[in-house]
C-alpha positions, 0 to 999 in steps of 0.5 A: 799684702805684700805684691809678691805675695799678690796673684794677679791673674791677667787675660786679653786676647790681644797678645801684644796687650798680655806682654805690655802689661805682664812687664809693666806689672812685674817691673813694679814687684807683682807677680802675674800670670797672663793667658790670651785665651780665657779658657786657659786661665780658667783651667789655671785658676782652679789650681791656683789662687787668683787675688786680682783678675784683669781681663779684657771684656769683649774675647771670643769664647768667654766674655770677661763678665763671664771669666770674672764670675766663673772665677768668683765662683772658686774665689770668692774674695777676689778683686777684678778690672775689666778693660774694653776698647768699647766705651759702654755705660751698660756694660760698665754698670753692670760690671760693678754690679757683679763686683769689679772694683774698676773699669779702664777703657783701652788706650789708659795711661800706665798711672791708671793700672797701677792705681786701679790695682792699688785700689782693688788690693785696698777693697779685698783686704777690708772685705777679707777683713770684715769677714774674718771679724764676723767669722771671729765674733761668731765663733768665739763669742756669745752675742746672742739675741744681738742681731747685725752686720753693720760696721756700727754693730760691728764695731760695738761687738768688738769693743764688747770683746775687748772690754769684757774681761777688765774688771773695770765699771762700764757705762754704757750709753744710748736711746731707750730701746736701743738693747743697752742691757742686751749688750751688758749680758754681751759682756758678762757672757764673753767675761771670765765671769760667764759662770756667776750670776747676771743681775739687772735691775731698772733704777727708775722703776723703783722708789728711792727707799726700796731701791736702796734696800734692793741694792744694799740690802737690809737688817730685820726691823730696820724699818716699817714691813723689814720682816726678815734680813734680806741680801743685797743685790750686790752682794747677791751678784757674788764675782758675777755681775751687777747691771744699774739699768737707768743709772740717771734715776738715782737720787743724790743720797743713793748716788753718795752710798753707790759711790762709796760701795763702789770706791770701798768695794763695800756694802752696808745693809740698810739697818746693819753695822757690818759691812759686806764684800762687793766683789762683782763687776758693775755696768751700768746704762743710761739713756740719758746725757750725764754730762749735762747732768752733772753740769746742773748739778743733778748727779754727782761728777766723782760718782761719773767719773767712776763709772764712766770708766770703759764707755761703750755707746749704742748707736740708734736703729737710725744708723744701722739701717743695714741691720733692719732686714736681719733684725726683721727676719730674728723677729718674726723667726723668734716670734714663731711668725715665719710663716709671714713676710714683709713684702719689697715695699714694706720692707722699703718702708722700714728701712726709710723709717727713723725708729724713734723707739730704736729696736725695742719699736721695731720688735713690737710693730712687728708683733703688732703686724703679724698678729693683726694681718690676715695674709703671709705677706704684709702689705704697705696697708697693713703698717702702722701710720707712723711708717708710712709717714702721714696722719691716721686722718689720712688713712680713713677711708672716704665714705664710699670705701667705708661702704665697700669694706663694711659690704665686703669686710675686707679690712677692719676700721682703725679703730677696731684694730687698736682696740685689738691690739689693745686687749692683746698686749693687755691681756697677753703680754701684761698678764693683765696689768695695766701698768705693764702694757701702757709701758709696752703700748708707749701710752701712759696709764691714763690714756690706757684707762681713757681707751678701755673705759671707751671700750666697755660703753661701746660694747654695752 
């Protein structure tokens, strides 16, 4: 902002203060407005805008503090620098805490104001900044489901924005969990392509020979149980768009057939002689590193260079922390939990926690605490023992608590919530299949079986 477009609104009162300093700042290009009496400047900054207030601390009538929030209050962005004669370390934190950008103890050198100023103009025009993207993002584009107001979120969502209508391929990177296909809907709900089909499909989930006859389609006969014709994926996408989820799982054969689709923007049903159109946009994402990949020579370096065309990266949970409160509070709303809550130290807990499983982790422990807990505030006691950062041996109870709470069945055993839990994604979740619930359960099939096999002689 330009300094004589910049309003500093400057209170002391001390008289001979107000004019030294009103000169100073006006001979280095700023405009100011000085007041002696802090009632005055008050009435005078409901008027008037006010982008950096300067007020002494301690003046009859109204602390400094006081002006400074009163003030805030008509003018949220504004910056402030106190001044005090009275060296006071309380006084300076707490000026901070209600959101001065500095503190300067009386006598200070001319060089000192000015950086102080220069300062507080930096700090304003970041914070004008940042809520201006967010207003920005929130009007104009359709992020939903995405939850955050990091800079690392931050900066994702606008590179969503910039990318979204280049016709070009995304490769979008980052840990399993972290919402990779939340992003892709990101970008084709904010594209010129918002009103055609999303289609997604997960590359690791299928065998190689249906996973070609998903994608590309097939001729009836064209082989064993091909009963009818059946439209590709791609070409099913028509001008939407086409989501490669785990694009790393591809083998080398169905890497040489996307390629050549990809290069022709054609596709050849299984079976078929014709070829038909490609006219979607395709992202694809991957939790895995593709570089070293090619390097071991495990996927194709021309079909990467295809895709890697407009790279976006995910960053985990881990360096997002600020956006574990928000994510929390959308999970247990959309979880039709807002009757609960996490208490201060559980919320402490989560946000100290490294999320190996990113968000897709969090949104099941949360699940799993809700549904588990008997009260709307959800004790440290109540977590899993991976955030409280200690074995499950740990948590046993000795025997004499194991006596109190089989007397007064204040909390079940361990094992009787897993088992619990168990049952429930098993029978809630995964409608049943096994399958389904060891992948959201994070075990494999056999440790899944092991459990409930256990759990069928213990109920006998």
């Amino acid at each position: 902002m330009n300094k004589k477009n910049l309003s500093i609104l400057l209170v002391d009162d001390e008289v001979s203060m107000v004019e030294w300093l009103s000169v100073l700042l006006e001979q280095d290009g700023y405009h100011v407005v000085s007041f002696s009496h802090p009632e005055a400047a008050l009435k005078w900054s409901e008027q008037n805008p006010v982008h950096v207030l300067i007020s002494d601390i301690k003046m009859p009538a109204m602390s400094g503090l006081e002006l400074f929030a009163r003030v805030r209050n008509i003018h949220p962005d504004m910056a402030g620098i106190f001044m005090t004669a009275f060296s006071s370390v309380d006084t300076a934190v707490k000026a901070v805490r209600q959101g001065a950008s500095d503190y300067l103890l009386k006598p200070f050198k001319t060089s000192q104001m000015l950086a102080a100023i220069e300062k507080a103009v930096r700090e304003k025009s970041i914070t004008v900044e940042n809520r201006a993207l967010k207003e920005k993002l929130s009007k104009e584009y359709n992020f939903q489901g995405i939850i955050g107001r990091s800079q690392p979120t931050l900066k994702l969502l606008e590179m969503v924005r910039k990318v979204a209508d280049q016709p070009s391929t995304v490769l979008i990177t980052g840990e399993s969990g972290t919402g990779k296909e939340l992003i892709a809907k990101a970008i084709h709900n904010n594209s010129i392509r918002k009103d055609d089909p999303f289609i997604g499909i997960n590359c690791g989930s299928l065998s190689p020979n249906l996973l070609e006859s998903e994608l590309f389609g097939h001729r009836k006969g064209s082989f064993t149980g091909a009963y009818r014709d059946k439209e590709g994926l791609m070409t099913a996408a028509g001008r939407g768009t086409l989501f490669l989820d785990e694009i790393g799982e591809l083998n080398r054969d169905l890497q040489v057939k996307l390629l050549r689709a990809i290069q022709e923007r054609q596709v050849r049903p299984v079976g078929d002689t014709k070829t038909k159109p490609f006219n979607g946009r395709l992202i694809c994402a991957t939790n895995s590193d593709l570089e070293v990949m090619v390097q071991d020579g495990s996927f194709r370096n021309d079909l990467f260079y295809r895709l890697n065309v407009l790279p976006l990266h995910v960053p985990p949970l881990r360096d997002r922390k600020e956006d574990i409160p928000l994510l929390v509070k959308y999970f247990l709303k959309n979880g039709n939990y807002s009757g609960k809550k996490l208490s201060m130290e559980s919320m402490e807990l989560f946000t100290k926690y490294g999320w190996p499983g990113n968000v897709r982790e969090l949104q099941n422990i949360i699940e799993r605490v809700c549904v588990m807990s008997s009260t709307n505030t959800i004790e440290t006691d109540e977590l899993p023992c991976s955030l409280l950062n200690r074995e499950e041996k740990d948590v046993l109870p000795t025997s004499q608590e194991s006596t109190e709470i089989e007397d007064k069945q204040k909390v079940p055993m361990l094992s009787e919530i897993e088992k619990a839990w168990t049952y429930y994604i098993l029978d809630k979740k995964a409608g049943g299949e096994k399958r389904a619930a060891a992948r959201i359960l994070g075990i494999n099939e056999t440790t899944l079986y092991r459990r409930l096999q256990k759990y069928k002689e213990e109920d006998r």
